[in-house]
DRENMAR-196488 format. One line per 10 residues: number of its first residue (from 0); their letters; for each residue z negated, x, y negated of N, C-alpha, C. Coordinates in nm, 2 decimals. Each point is the difference from the previous one (the first is absolute). Layout:
N
NUM	a	Z:X:Y:Z:X:Y:Z:X:Y | ...
end
This chain:
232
0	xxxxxxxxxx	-15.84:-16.85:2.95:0.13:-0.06:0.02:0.11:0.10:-0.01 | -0.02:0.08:-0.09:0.09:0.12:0.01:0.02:0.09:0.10 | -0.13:0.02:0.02:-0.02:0.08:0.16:0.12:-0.02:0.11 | -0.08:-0.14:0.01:0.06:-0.07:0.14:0.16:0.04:-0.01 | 0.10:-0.05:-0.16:0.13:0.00:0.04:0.04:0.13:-0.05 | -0.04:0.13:0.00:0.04:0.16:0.02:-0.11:0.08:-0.09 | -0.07:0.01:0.12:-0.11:0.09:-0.06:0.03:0.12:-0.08 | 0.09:0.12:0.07:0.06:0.10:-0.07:0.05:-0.04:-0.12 | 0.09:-0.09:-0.09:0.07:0.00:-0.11:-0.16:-0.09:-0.07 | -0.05:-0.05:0.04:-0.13:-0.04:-0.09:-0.12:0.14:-0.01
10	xxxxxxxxxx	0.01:0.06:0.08:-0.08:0.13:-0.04:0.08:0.11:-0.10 | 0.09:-0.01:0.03:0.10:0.10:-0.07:0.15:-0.10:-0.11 | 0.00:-0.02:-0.07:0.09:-0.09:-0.04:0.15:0.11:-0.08 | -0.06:0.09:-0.05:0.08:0.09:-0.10:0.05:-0.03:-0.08 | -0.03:-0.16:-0.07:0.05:-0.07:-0.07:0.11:-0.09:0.01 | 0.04:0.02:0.15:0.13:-0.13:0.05:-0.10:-0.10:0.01 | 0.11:-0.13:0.01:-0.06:-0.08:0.01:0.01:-0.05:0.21 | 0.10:0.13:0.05:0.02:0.01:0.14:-0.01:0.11:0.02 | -0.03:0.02:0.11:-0.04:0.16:0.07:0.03:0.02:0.14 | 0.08:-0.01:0.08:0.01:-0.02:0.16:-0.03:0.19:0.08
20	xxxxxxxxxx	-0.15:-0.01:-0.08:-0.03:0.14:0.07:-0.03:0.04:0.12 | 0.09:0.11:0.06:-0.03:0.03:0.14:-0.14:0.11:0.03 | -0.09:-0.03:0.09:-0.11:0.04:0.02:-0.02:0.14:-0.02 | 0.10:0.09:0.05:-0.03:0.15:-0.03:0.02:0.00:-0.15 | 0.08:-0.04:-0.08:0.04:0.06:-0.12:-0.09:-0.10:-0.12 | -0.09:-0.09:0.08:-0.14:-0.03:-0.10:-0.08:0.10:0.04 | -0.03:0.04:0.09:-0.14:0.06:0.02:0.08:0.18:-0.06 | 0.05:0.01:0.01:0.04:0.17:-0.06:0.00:-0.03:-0.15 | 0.04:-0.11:-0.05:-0.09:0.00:-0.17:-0.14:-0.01:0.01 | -0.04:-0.01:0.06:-0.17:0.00:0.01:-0.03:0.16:0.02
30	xxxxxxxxxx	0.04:0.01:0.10:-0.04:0.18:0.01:0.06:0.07:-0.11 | 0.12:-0.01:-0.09:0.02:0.08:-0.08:-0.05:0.00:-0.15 | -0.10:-0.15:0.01:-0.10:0.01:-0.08:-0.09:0.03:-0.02 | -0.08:-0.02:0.15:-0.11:0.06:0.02:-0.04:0.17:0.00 | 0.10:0.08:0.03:0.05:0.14:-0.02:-0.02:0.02:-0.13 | 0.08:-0.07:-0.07:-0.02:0.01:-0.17:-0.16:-0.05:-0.05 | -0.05:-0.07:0.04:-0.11:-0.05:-0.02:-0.09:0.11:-0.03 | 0.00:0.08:0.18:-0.14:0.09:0.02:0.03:0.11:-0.02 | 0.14:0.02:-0.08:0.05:0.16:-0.06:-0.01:-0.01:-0.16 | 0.00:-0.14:-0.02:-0.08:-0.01:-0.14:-0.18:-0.01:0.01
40	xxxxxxxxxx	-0.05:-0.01:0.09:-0.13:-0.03:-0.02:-0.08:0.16:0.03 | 0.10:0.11:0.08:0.00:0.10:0.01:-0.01:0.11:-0.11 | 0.09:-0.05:-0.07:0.06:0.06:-0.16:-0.14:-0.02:-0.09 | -0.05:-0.12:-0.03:-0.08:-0.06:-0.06:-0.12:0.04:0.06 | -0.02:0.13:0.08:-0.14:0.00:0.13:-0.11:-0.13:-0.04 | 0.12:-0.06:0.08:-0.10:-0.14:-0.01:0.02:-0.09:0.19 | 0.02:0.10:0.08:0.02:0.03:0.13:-0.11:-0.02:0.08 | -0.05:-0.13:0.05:-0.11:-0.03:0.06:-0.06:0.12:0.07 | -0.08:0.02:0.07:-0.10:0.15:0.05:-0.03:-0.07:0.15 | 0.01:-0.11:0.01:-0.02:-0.06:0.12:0.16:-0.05:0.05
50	xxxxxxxxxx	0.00:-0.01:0.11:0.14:-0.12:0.02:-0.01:-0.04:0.16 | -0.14:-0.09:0.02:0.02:-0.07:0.08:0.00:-0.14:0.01 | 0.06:-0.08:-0.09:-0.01:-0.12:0.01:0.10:-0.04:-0.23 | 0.09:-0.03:0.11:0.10:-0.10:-0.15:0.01:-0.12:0.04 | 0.02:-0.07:-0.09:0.00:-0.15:-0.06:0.12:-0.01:-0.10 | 0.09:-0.13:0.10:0.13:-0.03:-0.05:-0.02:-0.12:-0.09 | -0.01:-0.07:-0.09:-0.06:-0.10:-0.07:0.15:-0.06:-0.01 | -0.02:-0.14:0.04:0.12:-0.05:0.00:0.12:0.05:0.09 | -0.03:0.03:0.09:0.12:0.04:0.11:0.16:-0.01:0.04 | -0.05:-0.16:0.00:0.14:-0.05:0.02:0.04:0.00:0.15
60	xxxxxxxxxx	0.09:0.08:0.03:0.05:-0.04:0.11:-0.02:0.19:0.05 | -0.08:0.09:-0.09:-0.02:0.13:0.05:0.08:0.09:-0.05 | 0.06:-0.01:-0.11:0.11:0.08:-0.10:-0.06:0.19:-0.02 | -0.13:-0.06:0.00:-0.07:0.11:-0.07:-0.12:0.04:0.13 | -0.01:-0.09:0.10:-0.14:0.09:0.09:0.04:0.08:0.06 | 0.13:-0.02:0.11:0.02:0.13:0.07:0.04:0.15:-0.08 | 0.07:0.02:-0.14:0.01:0.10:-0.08:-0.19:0.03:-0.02 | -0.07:-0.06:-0.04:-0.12:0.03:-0.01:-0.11:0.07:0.14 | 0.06:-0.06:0.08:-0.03:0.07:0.13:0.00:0.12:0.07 | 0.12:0.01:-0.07:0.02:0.14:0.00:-0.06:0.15:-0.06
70	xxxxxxxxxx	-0.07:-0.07:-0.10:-0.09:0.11:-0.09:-0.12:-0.06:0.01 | -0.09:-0.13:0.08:-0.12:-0.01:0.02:-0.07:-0.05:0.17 | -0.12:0.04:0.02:-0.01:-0.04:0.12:0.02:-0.14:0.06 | -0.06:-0.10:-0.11:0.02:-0.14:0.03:0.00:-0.10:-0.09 | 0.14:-0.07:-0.03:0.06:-0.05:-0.04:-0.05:-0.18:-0.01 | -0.08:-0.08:-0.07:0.04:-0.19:-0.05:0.02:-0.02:-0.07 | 0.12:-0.10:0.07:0.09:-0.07:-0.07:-0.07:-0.17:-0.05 | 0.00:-0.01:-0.14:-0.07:-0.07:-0.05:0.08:-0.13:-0.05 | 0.03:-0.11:0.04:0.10:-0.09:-0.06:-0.06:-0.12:0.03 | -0.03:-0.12:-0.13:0.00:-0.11:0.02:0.03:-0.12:0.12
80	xxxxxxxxxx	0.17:0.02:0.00:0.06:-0.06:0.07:0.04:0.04:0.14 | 0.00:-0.11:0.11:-0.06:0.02:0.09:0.16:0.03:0.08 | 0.08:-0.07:-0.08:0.15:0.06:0.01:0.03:0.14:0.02 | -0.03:0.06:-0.10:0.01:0.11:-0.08:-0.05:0.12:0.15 | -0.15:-0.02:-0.04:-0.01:0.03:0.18:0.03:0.01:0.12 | 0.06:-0.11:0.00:0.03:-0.05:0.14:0.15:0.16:-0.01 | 0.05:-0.01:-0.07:0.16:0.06:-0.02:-0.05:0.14:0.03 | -0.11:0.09:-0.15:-0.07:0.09:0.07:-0.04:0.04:0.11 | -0.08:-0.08:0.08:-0.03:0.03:0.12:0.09:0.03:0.12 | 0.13:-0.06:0.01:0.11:0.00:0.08:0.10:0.14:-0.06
90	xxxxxxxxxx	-0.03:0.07:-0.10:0.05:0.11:-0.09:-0.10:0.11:0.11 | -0.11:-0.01:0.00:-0.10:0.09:0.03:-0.06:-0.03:0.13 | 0.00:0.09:0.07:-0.16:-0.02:0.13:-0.08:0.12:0.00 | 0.01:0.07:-0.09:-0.11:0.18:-0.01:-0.13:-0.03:0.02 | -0.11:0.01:0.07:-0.13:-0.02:0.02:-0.01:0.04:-0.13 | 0.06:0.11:-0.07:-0.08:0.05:-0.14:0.00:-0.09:-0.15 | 0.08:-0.11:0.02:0.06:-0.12:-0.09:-0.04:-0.12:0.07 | -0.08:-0.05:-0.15:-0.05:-0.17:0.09:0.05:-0.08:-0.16 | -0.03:-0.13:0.04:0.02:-0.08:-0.14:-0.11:-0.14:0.02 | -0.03:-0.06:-0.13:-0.11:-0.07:-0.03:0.08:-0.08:-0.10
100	xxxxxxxxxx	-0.09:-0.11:0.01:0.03:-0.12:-0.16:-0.07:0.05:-0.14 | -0.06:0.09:0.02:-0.12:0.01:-0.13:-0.08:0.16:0.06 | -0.04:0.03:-0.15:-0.05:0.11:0.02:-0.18:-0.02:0.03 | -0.06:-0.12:0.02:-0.09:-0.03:0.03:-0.10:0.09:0.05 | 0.07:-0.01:0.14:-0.10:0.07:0.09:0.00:0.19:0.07 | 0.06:0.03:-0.14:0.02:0.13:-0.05:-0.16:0.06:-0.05 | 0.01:0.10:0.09:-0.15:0.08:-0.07:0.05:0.09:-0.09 | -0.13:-0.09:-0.10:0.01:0.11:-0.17:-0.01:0.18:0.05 | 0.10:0.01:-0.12:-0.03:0.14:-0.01:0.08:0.08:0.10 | 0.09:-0.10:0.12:0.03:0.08:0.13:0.15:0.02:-0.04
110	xxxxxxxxxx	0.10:-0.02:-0.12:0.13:0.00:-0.02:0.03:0.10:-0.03 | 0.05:0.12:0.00:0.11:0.13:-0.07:0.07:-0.05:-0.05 | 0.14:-0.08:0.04:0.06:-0.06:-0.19:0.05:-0.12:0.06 | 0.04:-0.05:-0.12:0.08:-0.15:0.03:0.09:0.03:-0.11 | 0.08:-0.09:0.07:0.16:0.01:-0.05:0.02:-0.13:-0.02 | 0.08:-0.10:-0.07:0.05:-0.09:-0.06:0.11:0.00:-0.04 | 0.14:-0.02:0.01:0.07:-0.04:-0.10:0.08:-0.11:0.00 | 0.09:-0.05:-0.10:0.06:-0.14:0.00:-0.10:-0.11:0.02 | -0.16:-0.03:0.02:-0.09:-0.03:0.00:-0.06:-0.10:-0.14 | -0.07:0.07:-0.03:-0.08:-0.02:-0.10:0.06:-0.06:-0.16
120	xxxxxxxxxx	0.14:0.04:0.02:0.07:-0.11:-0.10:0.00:-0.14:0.02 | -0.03:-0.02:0.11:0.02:-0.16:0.01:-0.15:-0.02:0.05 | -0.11:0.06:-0.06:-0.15:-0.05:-0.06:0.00:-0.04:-0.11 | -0.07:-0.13:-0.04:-0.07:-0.02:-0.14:-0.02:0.06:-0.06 | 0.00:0.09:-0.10:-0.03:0.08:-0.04:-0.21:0.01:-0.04 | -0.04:-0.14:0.04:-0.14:-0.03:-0.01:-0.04:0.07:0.12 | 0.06:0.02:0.07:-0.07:0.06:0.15:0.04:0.19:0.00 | 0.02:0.03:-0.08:0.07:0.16:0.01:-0.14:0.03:-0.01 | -0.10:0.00:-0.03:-0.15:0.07:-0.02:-0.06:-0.01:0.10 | 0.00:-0.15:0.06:-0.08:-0.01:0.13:0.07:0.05:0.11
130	xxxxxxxxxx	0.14:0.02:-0.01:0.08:0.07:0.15:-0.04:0.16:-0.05 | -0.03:0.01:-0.10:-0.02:0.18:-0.01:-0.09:0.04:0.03 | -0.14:-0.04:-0.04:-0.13:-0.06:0.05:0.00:0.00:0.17 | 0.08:-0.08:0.05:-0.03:0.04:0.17:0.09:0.10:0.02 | 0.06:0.04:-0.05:0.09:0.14:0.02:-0.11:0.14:-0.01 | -0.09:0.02:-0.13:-0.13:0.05:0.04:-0.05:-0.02:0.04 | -0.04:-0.10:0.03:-0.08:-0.02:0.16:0.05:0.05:0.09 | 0.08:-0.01:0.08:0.05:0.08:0.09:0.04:0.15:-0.01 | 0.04:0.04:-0.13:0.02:0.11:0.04:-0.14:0.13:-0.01 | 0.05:0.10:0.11:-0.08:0.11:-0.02:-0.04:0.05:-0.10
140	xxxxxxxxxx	-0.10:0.09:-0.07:0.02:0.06:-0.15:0.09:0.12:0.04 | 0.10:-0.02:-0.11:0.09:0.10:-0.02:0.14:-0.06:0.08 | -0.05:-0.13:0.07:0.15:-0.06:0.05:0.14:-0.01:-0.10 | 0.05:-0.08:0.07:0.10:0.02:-0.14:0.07:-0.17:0.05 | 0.01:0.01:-0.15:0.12:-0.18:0.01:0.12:0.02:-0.07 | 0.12:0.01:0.07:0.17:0.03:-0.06:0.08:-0.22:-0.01 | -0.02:0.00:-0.12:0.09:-0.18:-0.02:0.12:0.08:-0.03 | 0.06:-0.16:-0.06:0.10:0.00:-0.10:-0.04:-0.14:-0.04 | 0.02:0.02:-0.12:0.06:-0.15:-0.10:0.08:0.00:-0.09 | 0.10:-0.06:-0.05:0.08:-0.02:-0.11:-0.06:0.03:-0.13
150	xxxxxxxxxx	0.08:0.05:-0.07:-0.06:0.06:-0.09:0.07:-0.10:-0.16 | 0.12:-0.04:0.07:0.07:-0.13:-0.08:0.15:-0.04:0.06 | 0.04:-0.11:0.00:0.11:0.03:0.01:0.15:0.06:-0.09 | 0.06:0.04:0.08:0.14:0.08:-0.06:0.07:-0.16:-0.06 | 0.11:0.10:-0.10:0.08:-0.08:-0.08:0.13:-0.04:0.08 | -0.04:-0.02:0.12:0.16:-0.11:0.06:-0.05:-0.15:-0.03 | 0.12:-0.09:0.08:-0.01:-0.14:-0.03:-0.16:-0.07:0.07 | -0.03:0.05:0.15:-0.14:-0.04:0.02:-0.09:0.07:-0.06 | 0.03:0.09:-0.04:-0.14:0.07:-0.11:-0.07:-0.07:-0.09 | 0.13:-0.04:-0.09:-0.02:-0.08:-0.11:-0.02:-0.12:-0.01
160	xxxxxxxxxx	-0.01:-0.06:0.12:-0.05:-0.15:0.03:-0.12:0.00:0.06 | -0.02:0.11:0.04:-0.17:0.04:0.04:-0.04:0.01:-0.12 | 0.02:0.07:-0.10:-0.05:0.02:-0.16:-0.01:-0.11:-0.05 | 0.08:-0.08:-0.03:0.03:-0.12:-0.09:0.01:-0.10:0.04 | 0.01:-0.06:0.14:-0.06:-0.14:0.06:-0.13:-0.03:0.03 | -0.06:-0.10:0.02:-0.12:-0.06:0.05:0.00:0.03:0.12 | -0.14:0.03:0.08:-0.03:0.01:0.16:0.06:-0.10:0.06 | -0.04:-0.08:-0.06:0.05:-0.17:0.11:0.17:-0.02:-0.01 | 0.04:0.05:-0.09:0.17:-0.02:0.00:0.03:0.11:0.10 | -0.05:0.15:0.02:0.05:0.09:0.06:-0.03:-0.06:0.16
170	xxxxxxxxxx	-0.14:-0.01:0.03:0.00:-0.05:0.15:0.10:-0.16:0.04 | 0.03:-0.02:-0.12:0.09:-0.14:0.06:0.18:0.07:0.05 | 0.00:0.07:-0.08:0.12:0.05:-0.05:0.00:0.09:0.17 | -0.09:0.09:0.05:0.00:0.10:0.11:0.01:-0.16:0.14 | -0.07:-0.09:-0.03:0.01:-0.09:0.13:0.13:-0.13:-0.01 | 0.03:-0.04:-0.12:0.13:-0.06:0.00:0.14:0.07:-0.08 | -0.01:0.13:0.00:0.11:0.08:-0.08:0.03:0.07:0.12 | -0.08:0.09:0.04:-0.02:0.12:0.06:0.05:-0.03:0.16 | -0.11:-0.11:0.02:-0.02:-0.04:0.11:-0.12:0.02:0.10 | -0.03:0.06:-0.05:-0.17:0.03:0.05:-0.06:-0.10:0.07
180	xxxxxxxxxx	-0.04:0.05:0.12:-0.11:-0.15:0.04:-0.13:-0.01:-0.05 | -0.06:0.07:-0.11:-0.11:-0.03:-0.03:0.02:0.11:-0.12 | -0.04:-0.01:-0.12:0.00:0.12:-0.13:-0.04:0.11:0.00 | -0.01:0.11:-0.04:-0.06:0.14:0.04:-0.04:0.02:-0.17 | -0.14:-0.05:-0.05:-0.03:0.05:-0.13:0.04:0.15:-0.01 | -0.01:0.07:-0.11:-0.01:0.12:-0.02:-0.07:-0.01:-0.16 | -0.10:0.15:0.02:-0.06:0.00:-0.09:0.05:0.18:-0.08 | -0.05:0.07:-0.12:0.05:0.12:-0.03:-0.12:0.01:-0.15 | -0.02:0.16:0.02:-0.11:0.06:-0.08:0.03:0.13:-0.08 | -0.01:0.07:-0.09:0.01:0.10:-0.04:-0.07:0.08:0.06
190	xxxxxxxxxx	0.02:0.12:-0.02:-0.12:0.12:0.09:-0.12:0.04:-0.07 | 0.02:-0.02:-0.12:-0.13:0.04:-0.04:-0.14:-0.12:0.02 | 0.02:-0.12:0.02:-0.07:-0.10:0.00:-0.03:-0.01:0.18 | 0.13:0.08:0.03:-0.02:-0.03:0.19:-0.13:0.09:0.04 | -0.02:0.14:-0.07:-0.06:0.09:0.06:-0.15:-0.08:-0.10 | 0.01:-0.05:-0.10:-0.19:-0.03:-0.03:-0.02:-0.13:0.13 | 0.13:-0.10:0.01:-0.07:-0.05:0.11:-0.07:0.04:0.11 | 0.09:0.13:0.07:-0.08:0.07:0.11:-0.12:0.11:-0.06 | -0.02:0.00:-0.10:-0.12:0.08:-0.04:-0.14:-0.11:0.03 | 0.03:-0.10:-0.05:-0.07:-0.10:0.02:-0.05:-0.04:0.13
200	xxxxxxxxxx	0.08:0.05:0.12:-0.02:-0.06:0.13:-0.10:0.15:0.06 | 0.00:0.10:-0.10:-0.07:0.14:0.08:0.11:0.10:0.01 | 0.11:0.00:-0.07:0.12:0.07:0.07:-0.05:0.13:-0.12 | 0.00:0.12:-0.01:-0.03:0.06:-0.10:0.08:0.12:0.00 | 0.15:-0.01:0.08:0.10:0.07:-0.05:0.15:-0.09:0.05 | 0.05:-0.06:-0.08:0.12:-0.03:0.03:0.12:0.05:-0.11 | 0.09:0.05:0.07:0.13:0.05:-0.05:0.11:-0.16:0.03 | 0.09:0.03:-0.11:0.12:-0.06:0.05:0.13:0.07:-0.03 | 0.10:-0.01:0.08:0.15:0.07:0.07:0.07:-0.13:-0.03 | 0.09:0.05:-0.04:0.17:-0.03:0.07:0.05:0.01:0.15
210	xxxxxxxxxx	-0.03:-0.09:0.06:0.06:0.01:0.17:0.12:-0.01:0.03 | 0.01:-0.05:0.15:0.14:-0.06:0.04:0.06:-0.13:-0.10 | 0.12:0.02:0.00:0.04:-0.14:-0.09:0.12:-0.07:0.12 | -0.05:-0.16:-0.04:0.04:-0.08:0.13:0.02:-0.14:-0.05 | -0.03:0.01:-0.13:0.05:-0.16:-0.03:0.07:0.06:-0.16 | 0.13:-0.07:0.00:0.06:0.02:-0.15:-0.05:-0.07:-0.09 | -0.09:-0.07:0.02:-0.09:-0.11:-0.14:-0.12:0.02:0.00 | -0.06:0.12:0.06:-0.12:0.00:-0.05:-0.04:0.16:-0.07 | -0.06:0.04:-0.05:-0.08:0.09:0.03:-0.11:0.06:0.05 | -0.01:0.01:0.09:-0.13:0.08:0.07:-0.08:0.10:-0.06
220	xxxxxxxxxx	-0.10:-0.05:0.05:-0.10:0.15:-0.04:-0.13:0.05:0.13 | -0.02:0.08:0.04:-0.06:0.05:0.12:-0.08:0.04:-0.02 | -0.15:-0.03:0.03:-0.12:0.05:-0.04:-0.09:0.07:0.14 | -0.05:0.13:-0.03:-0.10:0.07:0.12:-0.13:0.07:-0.11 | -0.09:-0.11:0.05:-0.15:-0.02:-0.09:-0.12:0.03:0.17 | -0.04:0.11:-0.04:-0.12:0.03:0.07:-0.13:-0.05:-0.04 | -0.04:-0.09:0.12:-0.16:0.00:-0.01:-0.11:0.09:-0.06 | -0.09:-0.06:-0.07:-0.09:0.13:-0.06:-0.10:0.03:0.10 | -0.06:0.10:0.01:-0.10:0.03:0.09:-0.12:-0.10:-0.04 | -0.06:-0.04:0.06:-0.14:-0.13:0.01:0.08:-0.10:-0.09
230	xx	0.13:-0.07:0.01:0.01:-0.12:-0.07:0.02:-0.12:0.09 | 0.05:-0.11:-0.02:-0.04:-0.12:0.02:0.05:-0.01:0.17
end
């Protein structure tokens, strides 16, 4: 639902509750994170050895695949929504960039990295094992996987009502306060508990950073955790 009425400010929000983003100046935040991304994953020689094939997990409307394209041979864009897609696809025509509903029919083992962000916060947090779990599966040994997730919210006024309200008052509050056509959960983890989750999925080196900052109510935290050689 969000898709459909502005894909761009639903992939990217920055914590407005409006965004009337013009196309070049979303996708140049994408490249100037992804820059930062693989100059931190560089830093950390945690710099895939292969780079024919990245995986954008959660896509959106392609914020982040053509910046990724640029440092790999071939680029999918991974997104649910068929909206979401559709917007991608009309962003992109590069033979070297395709997009899919699911990482399905993805051969194990064939990924160099995946990337994720603004994502996985609005997972259950019951499913963060099993999405990491097919994250090693797909990736190569020695691939690499760069997220982000919240690490808590900040002490402004929506922070503290993320802290101190109930789930069900917050998504009421986002679709009859806000205005939202449908609620956007959000979920948040400390880092030390984030990185045994991904140990648990086979991940057997994850760092976390301080990234880009892009919403004033949250804090972020950015994780680049390498596959272990013969794991899951």
């Amino acid at each position: 639902m969000l898709a459909r009425e502005d894909p761009y400010w639903t992939s990217l929000t920055s914590g407005k509750r409006r965004m009337a983003w013009k196309l070049n100046e979303f996708l140049a935040t994408g490249q100037r994170e992804v820059v930062w991304a693989l100059d931190s994953a560089k830093a950390f020689d945690l710099y895939p050895p292969s780079r024919a094939l990245a995986l954008d997990f959660g896509c959106g409307p392609g914020r982040l695949t053509g910046a990724l394209a640029q440092s790999f041979d071939r680029v999918v864009g991974v997104d649910i929504s068929p909206s979401m897609l559709d917007s991608a696809r009309k962003n992109y025509a590069s033979e070297r960039i395709s997009f899919a509903q699911s990482t399905r029919d993805i051969e194990s083992g064939s990924v160099d990295l995946i990337y994720s962000t603004f994502v996985l916060q609005h997972f259950p947090k019951t499913a963060l094992v099993t999405t990491f779990e097919e994250f090693a599966r797909l990736l190569a040994d020695g691939g690499l996987l760069i997220f982000q997730y919240p690490e808590e919210p900040r002490w402004t006024l929506p922070g503290i009502a993320f802290k101190a309200l109930p789930t069900s008052f917050m998504n009421a509050a986002q679709r009859y306060i806000a205005g939202f056509p449908e609620a956007m959960p959000m979920n948040w983890m400390k880092p030390q508990k984030m990185i045994t989750v991904t140990a648990q999925a086979g991940f057997g080196v994850c760092k976390s950073v301080s990234g880009p900052r892009y919403s004033p109510n949250w804090k972020d935290t950015w994780y680049l955790c390498a596959k272990e050689a013969g794991g899951r």
